[in-house]
N, C-alpha and C positions, 0 to 999 in steps of 0.2 A: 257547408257540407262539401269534402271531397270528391271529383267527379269519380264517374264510376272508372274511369281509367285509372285512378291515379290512387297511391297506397296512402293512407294513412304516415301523417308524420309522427316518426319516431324519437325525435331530438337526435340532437349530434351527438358521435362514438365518444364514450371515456377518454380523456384524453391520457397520453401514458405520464407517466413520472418517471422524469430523467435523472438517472443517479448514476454515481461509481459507487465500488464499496467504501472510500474513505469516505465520503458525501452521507453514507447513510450512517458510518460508524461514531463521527459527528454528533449524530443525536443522541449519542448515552449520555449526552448533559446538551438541552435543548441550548441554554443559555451559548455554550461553544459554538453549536450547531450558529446561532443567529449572530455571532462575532464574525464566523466565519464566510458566511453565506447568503445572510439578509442583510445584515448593518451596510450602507453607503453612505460614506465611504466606510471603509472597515478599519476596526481600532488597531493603531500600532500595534506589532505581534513585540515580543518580550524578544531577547539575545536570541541568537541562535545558540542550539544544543550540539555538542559536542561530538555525542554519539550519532546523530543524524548526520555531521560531517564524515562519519567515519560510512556508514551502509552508503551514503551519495558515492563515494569514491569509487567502494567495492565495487557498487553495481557499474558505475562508470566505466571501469577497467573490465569488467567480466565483458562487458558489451561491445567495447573497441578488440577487445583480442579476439573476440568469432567474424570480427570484421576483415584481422591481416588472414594472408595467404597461409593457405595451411603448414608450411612447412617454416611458417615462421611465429608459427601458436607452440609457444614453448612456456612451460612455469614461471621462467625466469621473467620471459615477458611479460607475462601477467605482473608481477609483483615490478616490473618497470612501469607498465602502467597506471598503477597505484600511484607511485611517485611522480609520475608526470602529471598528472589529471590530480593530485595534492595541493592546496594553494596556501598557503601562510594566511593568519590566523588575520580576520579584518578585510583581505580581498575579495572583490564580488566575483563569484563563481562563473566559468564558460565551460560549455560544454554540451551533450545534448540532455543531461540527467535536469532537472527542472530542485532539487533539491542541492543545499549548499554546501559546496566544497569546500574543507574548511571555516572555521570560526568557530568561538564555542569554549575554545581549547582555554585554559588557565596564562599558560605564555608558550612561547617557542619552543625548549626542553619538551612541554607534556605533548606538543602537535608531532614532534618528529618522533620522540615513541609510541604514538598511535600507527605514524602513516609507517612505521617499520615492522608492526606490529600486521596492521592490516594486511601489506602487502605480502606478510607469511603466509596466514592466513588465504590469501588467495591463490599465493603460490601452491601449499601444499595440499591446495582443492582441485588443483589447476592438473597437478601431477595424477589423477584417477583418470582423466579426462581422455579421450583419443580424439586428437588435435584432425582428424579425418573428416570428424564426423560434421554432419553440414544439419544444426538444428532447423528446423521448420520455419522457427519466427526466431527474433531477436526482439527486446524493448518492444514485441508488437500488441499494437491494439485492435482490440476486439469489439465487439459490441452485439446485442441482441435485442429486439423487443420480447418481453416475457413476462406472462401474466399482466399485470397493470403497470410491468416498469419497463421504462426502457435501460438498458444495463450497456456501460462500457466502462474500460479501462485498460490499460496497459499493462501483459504479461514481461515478468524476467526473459523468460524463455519456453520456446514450447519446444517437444522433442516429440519423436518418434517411437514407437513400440515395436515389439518384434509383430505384433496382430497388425501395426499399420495402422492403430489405434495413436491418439495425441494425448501428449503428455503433460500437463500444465508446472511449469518448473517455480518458486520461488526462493531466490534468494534472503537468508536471513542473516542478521549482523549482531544482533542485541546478545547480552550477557547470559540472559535466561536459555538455562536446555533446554529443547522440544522434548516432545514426545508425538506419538501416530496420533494421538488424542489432540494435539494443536491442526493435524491436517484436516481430520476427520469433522472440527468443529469450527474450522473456517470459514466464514462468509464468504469475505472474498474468493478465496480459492473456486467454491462451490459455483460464484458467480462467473470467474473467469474459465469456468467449464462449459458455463452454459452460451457464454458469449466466442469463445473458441470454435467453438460445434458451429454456430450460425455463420462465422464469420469464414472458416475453413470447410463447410462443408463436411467435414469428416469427424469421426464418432471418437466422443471423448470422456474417461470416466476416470482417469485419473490424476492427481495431486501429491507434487512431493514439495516440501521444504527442505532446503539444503542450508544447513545447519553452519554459517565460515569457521566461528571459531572453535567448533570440534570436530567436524568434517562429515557432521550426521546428516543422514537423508532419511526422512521421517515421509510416509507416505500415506494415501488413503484410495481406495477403487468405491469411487461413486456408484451407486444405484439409482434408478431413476426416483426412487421414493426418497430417497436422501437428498436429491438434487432437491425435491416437490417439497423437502421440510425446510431446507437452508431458501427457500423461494418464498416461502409463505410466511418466512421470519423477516425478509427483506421485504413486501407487500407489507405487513405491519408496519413495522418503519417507517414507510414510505407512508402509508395512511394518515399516521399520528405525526409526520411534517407536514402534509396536505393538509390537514385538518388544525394544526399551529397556525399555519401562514395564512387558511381563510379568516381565521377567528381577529389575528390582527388587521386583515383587511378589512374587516368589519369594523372594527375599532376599537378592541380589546387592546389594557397596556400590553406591550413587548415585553416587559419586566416580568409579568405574571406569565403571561403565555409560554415565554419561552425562560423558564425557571430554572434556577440554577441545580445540580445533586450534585452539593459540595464535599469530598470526600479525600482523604491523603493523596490520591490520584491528582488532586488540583496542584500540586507541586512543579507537574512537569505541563499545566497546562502552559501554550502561549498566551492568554490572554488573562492569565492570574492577577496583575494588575489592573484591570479594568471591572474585577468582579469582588465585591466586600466578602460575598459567604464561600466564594474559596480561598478566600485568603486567611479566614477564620478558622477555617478547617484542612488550611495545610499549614508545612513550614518551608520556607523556601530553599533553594537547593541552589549549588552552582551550578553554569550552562555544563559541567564537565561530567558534572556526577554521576552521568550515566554510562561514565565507560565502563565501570565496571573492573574485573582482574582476569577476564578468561583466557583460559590457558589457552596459546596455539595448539592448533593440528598438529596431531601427530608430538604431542609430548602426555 
């Protein structure tokens, strides 16, 4: 019996679940999720993809130009930087982007019409831009505890509102148009709202995607109950890995537990080689396939 001083034990607090949004996006195919994140060592990833060489760059180059002095942030330079921070197809990547620069490409011709291609594209993004303006963050990371998880990751950019309000920026590179309907149903975005706000201090409700290769900015103004829906979508998630990774630690196979959902998708997975039922259910692709044909900005 506890003495009369002393409370009743309660057991220790919930412990939170540490996630980014790629970590949790991961599990729309458990089997990914545990190639990526439980398997040690982890299976050789497949070539690098092409298109991934091309958004490393972009964001690469967005991120040094808020860097020079203002009066030397000019479009042109943007689209120099593209080319500088470009590495021929087979080189391992330097820089501060954690994603690779370069590789992927079919040969040398298809890498220099990407990185000519790209660095339009950021040129003629670059040109809306006022080279004054001094964003809030840069490539900065945020993070929060919220609800059961603990949330971080790295913003493109965070900007400033004429309310004094924050702005959550993302960059986007892929072939696919947006729509206000990609901001609005963003995970991550939702997440890098709520980890902004903690980590800033200051009140933050909105998300825009800026679109490189048609120069669209697709936006969404959070509500607290939309933040509480994109939260409690993430809390799931996060559940049903908690509840994966105990069950193997009990001593359930991995195979079962963390089960493949093989579907055409498995084409651009990394680890497509390592898994029979997506490779059954896909067909394979070049590392290039994904660049796609979109039209530069501004044509």
């Amino acid at each position: 019996m506890a003495a009369p001083d002393q409370l009743p034990f309660a057991g220790l607090p919930t412990r939170l679940f540490a996630c980014t949004p790629s970590r949790l996006a991961a599990f729309d195919c458990p089997r990914r999720y545990r190639f990526t994140y439980v398997d040690r060592p982890r299976p050789v990833k497949g070539p690098p993809w092409a298109h991934n060489s091309v958004g490393a760059a972009a964001h690469l180059a967005l991120a040094r130009w808020w860097d020079l002095l203002p009066q030397h942030r000019t479009p042109a330079r943007g689209a120099e930087l593209v080319r500088r921070n470009w590495t021929s197809p087979g080189v391992p990547p330097t820089g501060r982007c954690s994603s690779p620069v370069g590789g992927g490409f079919r040969d040398q011709a298809q890498s220099d019409e990407a990185r000519e291609r790209t660095a339009g594209w950021v040129e003629a993004y670059l040109t809306d831009l006022d080279p004054a303006h001094e964003p809030v963050g840069v490539e900065r990371t945020v993070g929060a505890p919220a609800g059961r998880l603990s949330i971080s990751g790295r913003v493109d950019r965070i900007d400033e509102a004429e309310d004094r309000s924050l702005v959550v920026v993302d960059y986007k590179t892929g072939r696919r148009p947006l729509s206000d309907a990609d901001a609005r149903g963003s995970l991550a975005l939702a997440l890098y709202v709520l980890g902004t706000r903690r980590a800033l201090r200051r009140d933050c409700r909105r998300v825009e995607l800026h679109h490189l290769p048609t120069g669209d900015v697709l936006s969404y103004e959070h509500t607290e109950q939309s933040l509480a829906r994109h939260l409690a979508r993430a809390e799931a998630t996060a559940d049903d890995i908690q509840a994966a990774l105990d069950t193997v630690e009990s001593g359930a196979d991995p195979d079962e537990v963390f089960a493949a959902r093989p579907s055409p998708a498995c084409s651009w997975c990394d680890f497509r080689a390592h898994c029979p039922e997506g490779r059954a259910a896909s067909n394979p692709v070049d590392p290039w396939a994904g660049l796609g044909d979109c039209v530069p900005a501004g044509e």
